[in-house]
C-alpha positions as CSV (number, residue, x, y, z in Angstrom):
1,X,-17.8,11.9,-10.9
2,X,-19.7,13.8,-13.7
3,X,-19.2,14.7,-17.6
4,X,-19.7,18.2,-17.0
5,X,-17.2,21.1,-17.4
6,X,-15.5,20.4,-14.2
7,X,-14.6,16.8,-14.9
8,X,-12.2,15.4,-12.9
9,X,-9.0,14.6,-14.1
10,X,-7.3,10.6,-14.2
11,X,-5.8,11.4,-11.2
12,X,-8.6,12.7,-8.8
13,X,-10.8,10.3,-10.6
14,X,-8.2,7.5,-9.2
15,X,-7.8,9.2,-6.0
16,X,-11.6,9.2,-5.1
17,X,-12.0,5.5,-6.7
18,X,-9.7,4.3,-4.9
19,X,-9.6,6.0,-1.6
20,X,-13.4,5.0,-1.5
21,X,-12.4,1.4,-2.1
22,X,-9.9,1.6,0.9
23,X,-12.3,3.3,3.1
24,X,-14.6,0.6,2.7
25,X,-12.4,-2.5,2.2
26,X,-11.0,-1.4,5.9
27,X,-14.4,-1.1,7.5
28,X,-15.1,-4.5,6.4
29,X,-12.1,-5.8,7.6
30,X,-11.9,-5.0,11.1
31,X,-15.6,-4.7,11.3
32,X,-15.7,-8.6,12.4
33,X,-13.2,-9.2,15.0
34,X,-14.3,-5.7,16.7
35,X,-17.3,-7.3,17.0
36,X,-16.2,-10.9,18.3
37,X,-14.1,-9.5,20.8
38,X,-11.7,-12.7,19.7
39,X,-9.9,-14.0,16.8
40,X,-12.2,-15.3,14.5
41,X,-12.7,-19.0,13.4
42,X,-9.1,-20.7,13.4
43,X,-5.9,-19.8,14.7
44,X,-5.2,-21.5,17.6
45,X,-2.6,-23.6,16.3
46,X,-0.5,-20.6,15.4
47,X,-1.6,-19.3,18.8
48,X,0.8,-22.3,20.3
49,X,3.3,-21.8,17.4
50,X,4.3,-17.8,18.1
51,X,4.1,-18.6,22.1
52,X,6.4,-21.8,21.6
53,X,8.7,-18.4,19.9
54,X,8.9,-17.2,23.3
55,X,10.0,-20.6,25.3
56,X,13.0,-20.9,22.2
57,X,14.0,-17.9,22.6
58,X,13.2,-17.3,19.2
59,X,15.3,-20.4,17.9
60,X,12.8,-22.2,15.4
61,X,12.0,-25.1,17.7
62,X,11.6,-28.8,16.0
63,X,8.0,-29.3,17.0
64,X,5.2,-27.3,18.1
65,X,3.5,-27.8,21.9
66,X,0.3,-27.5,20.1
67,X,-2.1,-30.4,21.1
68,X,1.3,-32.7,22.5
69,X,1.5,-34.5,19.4
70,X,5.2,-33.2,18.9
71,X,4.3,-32.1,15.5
72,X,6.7,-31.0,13.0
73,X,7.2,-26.9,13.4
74,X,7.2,-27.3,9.5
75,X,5.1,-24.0,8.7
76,X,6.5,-21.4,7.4
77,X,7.4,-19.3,10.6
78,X,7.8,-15.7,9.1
79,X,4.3,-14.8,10.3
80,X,5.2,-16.1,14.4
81,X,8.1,-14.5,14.5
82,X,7.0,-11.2,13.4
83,X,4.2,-11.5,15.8
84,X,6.5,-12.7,18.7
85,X,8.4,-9.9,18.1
86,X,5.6,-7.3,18.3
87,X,3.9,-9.1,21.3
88,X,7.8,-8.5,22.6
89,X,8.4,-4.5,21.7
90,X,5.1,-3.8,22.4
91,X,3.8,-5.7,25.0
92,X,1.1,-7.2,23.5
93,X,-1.0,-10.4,23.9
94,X,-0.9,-12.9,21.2
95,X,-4.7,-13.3,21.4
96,X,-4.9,-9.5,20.5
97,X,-2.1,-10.0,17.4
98,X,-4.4,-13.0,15.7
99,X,-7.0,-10.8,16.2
100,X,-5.6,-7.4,14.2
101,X,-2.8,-8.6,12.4
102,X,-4.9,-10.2,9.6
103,X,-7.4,-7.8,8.9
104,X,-4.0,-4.7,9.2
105,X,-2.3,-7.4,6.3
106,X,-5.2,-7.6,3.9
107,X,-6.0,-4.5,3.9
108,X,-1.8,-3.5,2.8
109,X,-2.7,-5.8,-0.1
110,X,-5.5,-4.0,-1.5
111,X,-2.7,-1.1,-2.5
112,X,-0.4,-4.3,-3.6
113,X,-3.1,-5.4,-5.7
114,X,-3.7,-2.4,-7.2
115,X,0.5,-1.8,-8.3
116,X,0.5,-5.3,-9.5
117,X,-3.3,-4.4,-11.4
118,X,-1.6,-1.3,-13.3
119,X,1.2,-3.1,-14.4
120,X,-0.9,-5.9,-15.8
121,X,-3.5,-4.1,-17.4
122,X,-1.2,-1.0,-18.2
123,X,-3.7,1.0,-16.6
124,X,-4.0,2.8,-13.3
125,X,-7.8,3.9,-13.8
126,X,-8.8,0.1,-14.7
127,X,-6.4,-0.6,-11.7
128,X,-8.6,1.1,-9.7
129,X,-11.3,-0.3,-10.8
130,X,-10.2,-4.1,-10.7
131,X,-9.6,-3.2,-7.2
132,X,-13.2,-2.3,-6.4
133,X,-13.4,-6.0,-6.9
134,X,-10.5,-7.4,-5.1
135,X,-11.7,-5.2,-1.7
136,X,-15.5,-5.4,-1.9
137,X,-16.2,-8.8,-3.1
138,X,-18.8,-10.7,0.1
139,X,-16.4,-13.6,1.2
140,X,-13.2,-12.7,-0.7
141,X,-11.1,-11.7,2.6
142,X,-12.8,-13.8,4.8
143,X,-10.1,-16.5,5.4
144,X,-7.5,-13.4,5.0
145,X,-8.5,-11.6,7.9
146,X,-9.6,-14.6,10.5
147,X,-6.5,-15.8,13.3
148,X,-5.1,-18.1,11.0
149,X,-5.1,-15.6,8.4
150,X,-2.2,-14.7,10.0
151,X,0.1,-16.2,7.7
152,X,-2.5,-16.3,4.9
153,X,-2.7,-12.6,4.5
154,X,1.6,-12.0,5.1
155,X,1.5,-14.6,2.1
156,X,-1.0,-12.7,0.0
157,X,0.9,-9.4,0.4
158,X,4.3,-10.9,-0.6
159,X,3.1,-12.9,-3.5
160,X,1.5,-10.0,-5.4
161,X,4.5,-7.8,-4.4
162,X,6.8,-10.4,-6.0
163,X,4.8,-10.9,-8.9
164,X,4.8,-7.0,-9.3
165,X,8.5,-6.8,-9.1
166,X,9.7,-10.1,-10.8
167,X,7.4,-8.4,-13.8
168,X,9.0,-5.4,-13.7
169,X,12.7,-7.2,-13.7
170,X,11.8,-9.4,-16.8
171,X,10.7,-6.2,-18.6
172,X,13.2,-3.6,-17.9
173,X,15.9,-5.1,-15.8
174,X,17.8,-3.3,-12.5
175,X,19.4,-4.4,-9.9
176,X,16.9,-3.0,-7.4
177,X,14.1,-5.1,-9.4
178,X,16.4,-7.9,-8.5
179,X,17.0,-7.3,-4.9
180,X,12.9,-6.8,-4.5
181,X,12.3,-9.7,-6.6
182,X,14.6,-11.9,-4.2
183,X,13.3,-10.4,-1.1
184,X,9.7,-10.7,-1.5
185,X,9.9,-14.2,-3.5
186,X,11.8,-15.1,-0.3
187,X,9.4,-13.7,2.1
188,X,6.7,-15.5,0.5
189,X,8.2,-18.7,0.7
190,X,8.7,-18.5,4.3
191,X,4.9,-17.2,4.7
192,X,3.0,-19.3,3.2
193,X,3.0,-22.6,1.9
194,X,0.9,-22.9,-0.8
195,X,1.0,-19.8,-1.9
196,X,4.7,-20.1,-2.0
197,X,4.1,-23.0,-4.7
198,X,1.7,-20.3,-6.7
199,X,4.0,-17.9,-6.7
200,X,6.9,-20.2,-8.2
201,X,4.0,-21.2,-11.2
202,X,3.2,-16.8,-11.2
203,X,6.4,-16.3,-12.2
204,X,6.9,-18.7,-14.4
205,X,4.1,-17.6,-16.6
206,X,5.3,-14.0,-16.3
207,X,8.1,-15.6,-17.9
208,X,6.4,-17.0,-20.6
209,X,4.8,-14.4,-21.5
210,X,6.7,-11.1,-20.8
211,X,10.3,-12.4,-21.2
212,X,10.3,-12.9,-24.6
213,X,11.9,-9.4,-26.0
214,X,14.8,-10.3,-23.4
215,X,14.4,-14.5,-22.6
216,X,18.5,-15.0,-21.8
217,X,18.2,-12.2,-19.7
218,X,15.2,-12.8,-17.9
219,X,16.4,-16.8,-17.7
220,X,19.5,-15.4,-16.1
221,X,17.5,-13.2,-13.9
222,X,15.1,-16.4,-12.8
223,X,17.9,-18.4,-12.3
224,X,19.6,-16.0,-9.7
225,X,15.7,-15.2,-7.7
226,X,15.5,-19.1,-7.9
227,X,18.9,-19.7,-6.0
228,X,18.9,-16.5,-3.7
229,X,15.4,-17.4,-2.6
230,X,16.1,-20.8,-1.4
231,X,19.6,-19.5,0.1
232,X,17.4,-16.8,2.5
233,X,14.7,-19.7,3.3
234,X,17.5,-22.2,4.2
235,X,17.1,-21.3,8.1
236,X,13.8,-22.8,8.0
237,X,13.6,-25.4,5.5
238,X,17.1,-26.5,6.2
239,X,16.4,-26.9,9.8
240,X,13.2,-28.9,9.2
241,X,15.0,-31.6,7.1
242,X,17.8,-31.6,9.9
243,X,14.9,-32.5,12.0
244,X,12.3,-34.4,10.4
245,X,13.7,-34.8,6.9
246,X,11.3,-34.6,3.7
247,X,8.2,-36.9,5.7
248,X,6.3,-33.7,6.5
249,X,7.0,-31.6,3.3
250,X,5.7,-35.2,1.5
251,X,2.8,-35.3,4.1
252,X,1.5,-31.9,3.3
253,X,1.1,-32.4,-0.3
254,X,-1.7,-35.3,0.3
255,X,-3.8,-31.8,1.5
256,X,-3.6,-30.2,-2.0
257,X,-7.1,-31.6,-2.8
258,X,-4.8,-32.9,-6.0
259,X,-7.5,-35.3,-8.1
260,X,-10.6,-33.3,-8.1
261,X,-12.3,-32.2,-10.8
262,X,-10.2,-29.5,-12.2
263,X,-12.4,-27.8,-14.6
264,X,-15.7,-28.4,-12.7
265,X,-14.0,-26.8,-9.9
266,X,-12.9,-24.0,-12.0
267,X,-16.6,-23.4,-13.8
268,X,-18.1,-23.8,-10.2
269,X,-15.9,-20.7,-9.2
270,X,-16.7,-18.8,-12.5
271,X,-20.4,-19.1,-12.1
272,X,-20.4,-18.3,-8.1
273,X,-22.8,-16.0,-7.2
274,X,-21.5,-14.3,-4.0
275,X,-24.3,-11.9,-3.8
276,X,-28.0,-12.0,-4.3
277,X,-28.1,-10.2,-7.4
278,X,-25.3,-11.6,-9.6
279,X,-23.8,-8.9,-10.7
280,X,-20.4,-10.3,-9.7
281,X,-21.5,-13.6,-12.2
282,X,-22.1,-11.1,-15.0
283,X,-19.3,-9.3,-14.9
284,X,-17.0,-12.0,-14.2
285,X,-18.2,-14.0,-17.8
286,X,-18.2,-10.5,-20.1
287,X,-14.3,-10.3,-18.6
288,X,-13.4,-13.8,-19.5
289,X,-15.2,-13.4,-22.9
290,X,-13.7,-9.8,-23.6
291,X,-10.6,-10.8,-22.4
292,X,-10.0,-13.5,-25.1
293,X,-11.4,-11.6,-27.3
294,X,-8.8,-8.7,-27.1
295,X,-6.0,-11.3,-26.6
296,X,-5.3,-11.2,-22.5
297,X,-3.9,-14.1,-22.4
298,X,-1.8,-13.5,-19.1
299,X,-4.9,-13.3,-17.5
300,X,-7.1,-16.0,-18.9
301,X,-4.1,-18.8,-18.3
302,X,-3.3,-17.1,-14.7
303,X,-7.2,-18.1,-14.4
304,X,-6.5,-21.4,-15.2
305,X,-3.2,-22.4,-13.9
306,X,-3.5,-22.7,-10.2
307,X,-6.3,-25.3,-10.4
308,X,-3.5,-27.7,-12.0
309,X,-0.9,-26.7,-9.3
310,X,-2.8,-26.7,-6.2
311,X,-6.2,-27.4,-6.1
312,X,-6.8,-26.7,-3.0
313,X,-6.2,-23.1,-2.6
314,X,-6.8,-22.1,-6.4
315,X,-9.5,-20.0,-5.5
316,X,-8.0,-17.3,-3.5
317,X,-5.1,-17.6,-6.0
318,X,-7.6,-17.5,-9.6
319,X,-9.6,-14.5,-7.5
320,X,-6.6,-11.7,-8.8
321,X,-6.9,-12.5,-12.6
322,X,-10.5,-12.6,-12.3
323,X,-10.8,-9.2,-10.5
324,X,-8.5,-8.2,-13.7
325,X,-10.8,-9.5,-16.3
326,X,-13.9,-8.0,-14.2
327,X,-12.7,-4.5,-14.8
328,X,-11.7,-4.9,-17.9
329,X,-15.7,-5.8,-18.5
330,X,-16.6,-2.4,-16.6
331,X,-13.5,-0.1,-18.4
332,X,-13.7,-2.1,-22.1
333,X,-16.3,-4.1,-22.4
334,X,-19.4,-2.3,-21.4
335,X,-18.4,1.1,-23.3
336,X,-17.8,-0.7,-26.1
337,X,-21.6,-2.6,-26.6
338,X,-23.0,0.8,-25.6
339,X,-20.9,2.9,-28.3
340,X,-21.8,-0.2,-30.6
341,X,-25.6,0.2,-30.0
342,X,-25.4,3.7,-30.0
343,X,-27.1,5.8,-33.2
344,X,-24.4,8.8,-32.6
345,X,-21.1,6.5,-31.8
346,X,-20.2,7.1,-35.7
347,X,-20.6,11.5,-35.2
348,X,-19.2,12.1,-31.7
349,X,-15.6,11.6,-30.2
350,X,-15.6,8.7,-28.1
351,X,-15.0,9.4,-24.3
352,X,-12.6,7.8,-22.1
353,X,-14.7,5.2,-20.0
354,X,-13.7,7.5,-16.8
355,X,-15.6,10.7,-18.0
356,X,-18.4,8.6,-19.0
357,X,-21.8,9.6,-16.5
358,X,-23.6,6.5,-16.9
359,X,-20.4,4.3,-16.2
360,X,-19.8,6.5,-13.2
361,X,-22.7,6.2,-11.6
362,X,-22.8,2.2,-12.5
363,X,-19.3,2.0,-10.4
364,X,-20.8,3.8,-7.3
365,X,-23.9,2.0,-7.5
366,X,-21.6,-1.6,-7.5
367,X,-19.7,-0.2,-5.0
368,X,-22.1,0.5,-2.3
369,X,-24.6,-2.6,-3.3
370,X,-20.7,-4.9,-2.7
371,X,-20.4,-3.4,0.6
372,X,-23.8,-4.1,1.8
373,X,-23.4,-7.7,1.0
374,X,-20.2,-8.1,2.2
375,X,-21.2,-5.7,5.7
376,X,-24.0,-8.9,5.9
377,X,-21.2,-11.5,5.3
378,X,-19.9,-10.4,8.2
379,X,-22.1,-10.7,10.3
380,X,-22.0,-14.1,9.9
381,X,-18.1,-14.2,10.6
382,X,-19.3,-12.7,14.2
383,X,-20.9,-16.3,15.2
384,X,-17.4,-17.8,13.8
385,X,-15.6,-17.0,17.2
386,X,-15.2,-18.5,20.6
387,X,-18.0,-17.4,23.0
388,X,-17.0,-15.8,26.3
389,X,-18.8,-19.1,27.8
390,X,-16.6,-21.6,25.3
391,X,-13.2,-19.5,26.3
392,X,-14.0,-19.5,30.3
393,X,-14.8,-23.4,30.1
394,X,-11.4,-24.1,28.4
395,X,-9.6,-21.7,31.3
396,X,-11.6,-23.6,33.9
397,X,-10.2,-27.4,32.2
398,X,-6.9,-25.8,31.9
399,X,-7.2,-25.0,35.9
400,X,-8.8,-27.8,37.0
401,X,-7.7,-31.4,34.9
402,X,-4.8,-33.1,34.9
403,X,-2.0,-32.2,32.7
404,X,-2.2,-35.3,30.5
405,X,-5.3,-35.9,30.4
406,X,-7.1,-36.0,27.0
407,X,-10.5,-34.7,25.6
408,X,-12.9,-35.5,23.1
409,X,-14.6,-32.3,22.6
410,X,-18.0,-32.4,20.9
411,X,-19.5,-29.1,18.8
412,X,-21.8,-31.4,16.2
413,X,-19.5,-29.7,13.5
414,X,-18.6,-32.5,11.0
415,X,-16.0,-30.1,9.3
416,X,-13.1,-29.8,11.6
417,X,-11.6,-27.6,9.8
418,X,-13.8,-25.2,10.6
419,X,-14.6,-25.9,13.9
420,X,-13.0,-22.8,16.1
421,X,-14.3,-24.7,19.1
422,X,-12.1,-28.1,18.6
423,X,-9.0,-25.8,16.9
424,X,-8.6,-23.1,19.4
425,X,-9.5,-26.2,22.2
426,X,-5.5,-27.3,22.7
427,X,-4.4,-24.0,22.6
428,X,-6.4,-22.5,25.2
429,X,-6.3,-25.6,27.9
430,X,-3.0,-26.8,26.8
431,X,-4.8,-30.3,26.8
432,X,-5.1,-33.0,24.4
433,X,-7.8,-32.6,21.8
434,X,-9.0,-36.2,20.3
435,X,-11.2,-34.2,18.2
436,X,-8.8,-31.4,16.3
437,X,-7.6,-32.1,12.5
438,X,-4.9,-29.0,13.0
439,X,-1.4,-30.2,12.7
440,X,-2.0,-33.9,11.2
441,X,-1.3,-32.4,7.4
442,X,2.5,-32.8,9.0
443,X,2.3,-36.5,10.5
444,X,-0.2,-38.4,8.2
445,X,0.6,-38.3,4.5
446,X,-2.3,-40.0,3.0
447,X,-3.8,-41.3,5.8
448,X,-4.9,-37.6,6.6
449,X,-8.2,-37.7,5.1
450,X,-9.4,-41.1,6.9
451,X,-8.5,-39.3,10.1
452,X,-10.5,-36.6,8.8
453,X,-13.6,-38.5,8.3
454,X,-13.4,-40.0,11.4
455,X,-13.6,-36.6,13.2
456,X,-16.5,-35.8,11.1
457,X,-18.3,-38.9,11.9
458,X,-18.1,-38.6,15.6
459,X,-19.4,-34.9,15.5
460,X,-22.4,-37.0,14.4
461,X,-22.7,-39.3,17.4
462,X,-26.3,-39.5,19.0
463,X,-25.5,-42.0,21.9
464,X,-22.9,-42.9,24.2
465,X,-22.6,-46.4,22.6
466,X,-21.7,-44.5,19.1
467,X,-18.5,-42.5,21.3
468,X,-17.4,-45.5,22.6
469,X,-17.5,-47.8,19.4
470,X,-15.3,-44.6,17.5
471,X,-12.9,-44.4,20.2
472,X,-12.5,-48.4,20.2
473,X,-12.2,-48.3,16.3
474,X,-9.7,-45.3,15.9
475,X,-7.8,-46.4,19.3
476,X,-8.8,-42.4,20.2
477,X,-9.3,-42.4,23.8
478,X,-10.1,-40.3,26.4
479,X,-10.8,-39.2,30.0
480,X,-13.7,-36.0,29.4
481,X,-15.9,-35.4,27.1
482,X,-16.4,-31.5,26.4
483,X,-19.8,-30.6,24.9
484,X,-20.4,-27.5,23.3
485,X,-24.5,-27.7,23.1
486,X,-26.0,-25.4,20.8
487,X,-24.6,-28.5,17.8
488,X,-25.2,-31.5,19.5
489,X,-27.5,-33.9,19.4
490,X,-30.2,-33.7,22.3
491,X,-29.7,-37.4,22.0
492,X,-26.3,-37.4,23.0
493,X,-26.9,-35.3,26.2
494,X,-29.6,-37.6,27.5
495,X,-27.3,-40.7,26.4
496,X,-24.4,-39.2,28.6
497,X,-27.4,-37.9,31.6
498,X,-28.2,-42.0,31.9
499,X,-25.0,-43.3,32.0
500,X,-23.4,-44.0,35.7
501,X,-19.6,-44.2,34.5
502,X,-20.1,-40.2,33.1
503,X,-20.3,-37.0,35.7
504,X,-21.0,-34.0,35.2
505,X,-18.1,-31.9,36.6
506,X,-18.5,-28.3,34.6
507,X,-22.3,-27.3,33.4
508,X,-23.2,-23.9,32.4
509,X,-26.0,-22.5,29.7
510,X,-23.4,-23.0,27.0
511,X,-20.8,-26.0,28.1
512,X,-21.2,-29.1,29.7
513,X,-17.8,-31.3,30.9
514,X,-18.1,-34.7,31.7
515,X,-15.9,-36.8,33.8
516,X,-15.3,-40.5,32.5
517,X,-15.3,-42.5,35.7
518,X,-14.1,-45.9,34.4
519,X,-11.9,-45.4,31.5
């Protein structure tokens, strides 16, 4: 990575850029759940989904055994059958699947990022560089390569992959465009949810904009990905309307975070400072500027769009253009001011920005300051997984209660959505959680977010009066109450210590179980 005589050529120059970014994108993948020594955060909903595979026979059941709420096997099951099958072939545990399947995914889409990146910006060397950003950013692969990134990280992979191939198919045609086009639309669909609804508005602005030297074609071309994709996701879709009709399709929606701000969300994500020096700020504002200046278009409305067509998940989605834009401030931008400012730009042939020292040496320096923030990130994913002492209290409930008996688990976590505790809960005791948010999105429709805020609020409780007045208000009962200490009120505890109906029936450093007496 010098100027000198032996300068590297594009392709070593790519070779090293980018075999550095995989080398440390991996590391920081798998670094986490090596260290957990269990899936981290959520996924214990899918935990009951690929298992419930198993029981079928692989037949896409009609509801989940997940938390015995018969909900609605509604999510899109590519992801639990290609784990059932593994754990089949292979002989592997689910648990171990959720933990390595994730981080294996997201790391595959770090090379699908980088074809759909050279097609895009038309380069392979800014490629490379955009994906610096894609695999080192701190948090970016975080909910990619947790359990229930599972199906998050098969959707990633397939979305960027159809983009890729659908862009190639509006600009040169083929059939084998077509048939990749259909088969990864297709698998994205039956991967993901919401990013199956991104992908749909993706190719429609590739549409838009690259279509135009061939529209009737290309329309013709959309038409037939449009129709083949929902023919190959019939099996699931098809059965679920057999089943439950449109209710939980309608009932998912209410999730989409649709009414928020759209463009404070979107200049709150433009101005995020994932690191402590915010170089990543810097860079991501000199893209969108130099990007409108030099008429990327593409990239500035694939910025934009998903906050209008899901909220909710816009970030991940917005994250590819902006790694786009980013390197073309690093490849473009920056050369440009310092060519511009520079007293012998006029008398001396203009390098290309790759056989430029100080641009060289700015990449390595981002590159190892990125992983050293992202190596600290996580860390913090460690402390997002289930204890040894949380996972041998849920075995000892699932050994030692009645069947049908019902729980209110209590972590002091008023997010339940990130609770691993009160997800994973149901999964591992095959018990009733009063306390778990996973699954409702299928049964609630907008009543969703009231039940949400009542789990929240009764993480808060301090008192045994304050559990009894939620579960008399929500009609949520329960026969045990399952504290996980380290987030609890001390309150609480000595509420629950002076009460005569409760009894302590499970107590280590970590858990304590109590035993309702008069219900």
């Amino acid at each position: 990575m010098t100027t000198n005589k032996k300068t590297l050529t594009h392709t070593e120059w790519i070779i090293l850029i980018l075999g550095a970014t995989i080398l440390f994108g991996v590391i920081l993948r798998f670094f986490p759940g090596l260290q957990a020594g269990f899936p981290l955060n959520d996924g214990g909903m899918f935990l009951s989904m690929i298992r419930d595979l198993h029981v079928s026979h692989y037949a896409l059941p009609a509801v989940t055994s997940y938390n015995s709420l018969d909900i609605p096997y509604a999510y899109p099951p590519f992801g639990f059958y290609f784990a059932r099958l593994l754990s089949d072939l292979f002989n592997l545990t689910e648990l171990t699947l959720l933990r390595w399947l994730p981080p294996t995914i997201n790391t595959l889409t770090i090379f699908s990022f980088y074809a759909l990146a050279s097609l895009l910006l038309e380069s392979r060397r800014r490629a490379a560089v955009a994906a610096i950003f894609y695999a080192l950013t701190p948090g970016a692969s975080a909910w990619f390569i947790m359990g229930g990134g599972l199906t998050r990280s098969f959707g990633s992979l397939f979305m960027l992959l159809s983009l890729s191939w659908v862009y190639r198919l509006f600009r040169d045609g083929g059939k084998i465009e077509l048939a990749l086009s259909i088969l990864f639309c297709s698998l994205t669909v039956l991967s993901h949810p919401e990013v199956g609804i991104h992908t749909v508005a993706g190719c429609i602005l590739l549409w838009l904009f690259y279509a135009q030297a061939h529209k009737l074609r290309a329309t013709l071309y959309a038409l037939i990905i449009m129709l083949a994709t929902l023919f190959f996701s019939a099996p699931w879709w098809g059965n679920v309307l057999s089943d439950h009709g449109f209710y939980p399709f309608l009932s998912a929606l209410n999730t989409g975070s649709y009414g928020t701000s759209i463009w404070r969300a979107l200049f709150s994500d433009v101005i995020a400072s994932q690191t402590v020096i915010p170089i990543l700020v810097l860079v991501r504002v000199v893209g969108i500027i130099w990007g409108g200046w030099r008429r990327k278009y593409f990239l500035i409305a694939w910025v934009i769009l998903p906050y209008f067509v899901e909220p909710r998940s816009a970030p991940s989605i917005s994250f590819y253009p902006f790694c786009m834009l980013m390197a073309l401030a690093i490849t473009d931008a920056f050369p440009a001011l310092v060519d511009y400012y520079s007293r012998q730009a006029s008398s001396l042939p203009k390098l290309e920005f790759n056989q430029r020292r100080f641009l060289n040496t700015t990449l390595l320096i981002i590159m190892i300051y990125l992983f050293v923030e992202s190596g600290l990130f996580g860390f913090k994913l460690i402390n997002t997984s289930l204890t040894i002492a949380d996972r041998e209290a849920m075995i000892w409930i699932r050994n030692n209660t009645p069947a049908q008996s019902r729980f209110l688990p209590i972590t002091g976590v008023q997010s339940p959505e990130i609770d691993p505790f009160v997800e994973w809960f149901p999964a591992l005791t095959e018990r009733r959680s009063q306390t778990t948010i996973q699954g409702f999105e299928w049964l609630l429709g907008p009543e969703f977010y009231e039940r949400y805020r009542n789990l929240a609020r009764v993480q808060a409780c301090e008192s045994v009066v304050c559990l009894a007045e939620w579960s008399a208000r929500t009609g949520l009962d329960y026969q045990y109450i399952v504290i996980q200490k380290s987030g609890v009120d001390q309150g609480l505890l000595s509420s629950l210590d002076s009460e005569n109906q409760y009894k302590v029936i499970y107590s280590t450093k970590e858990v304590l179980i109590y035993s309702l007496l008069e219900p």
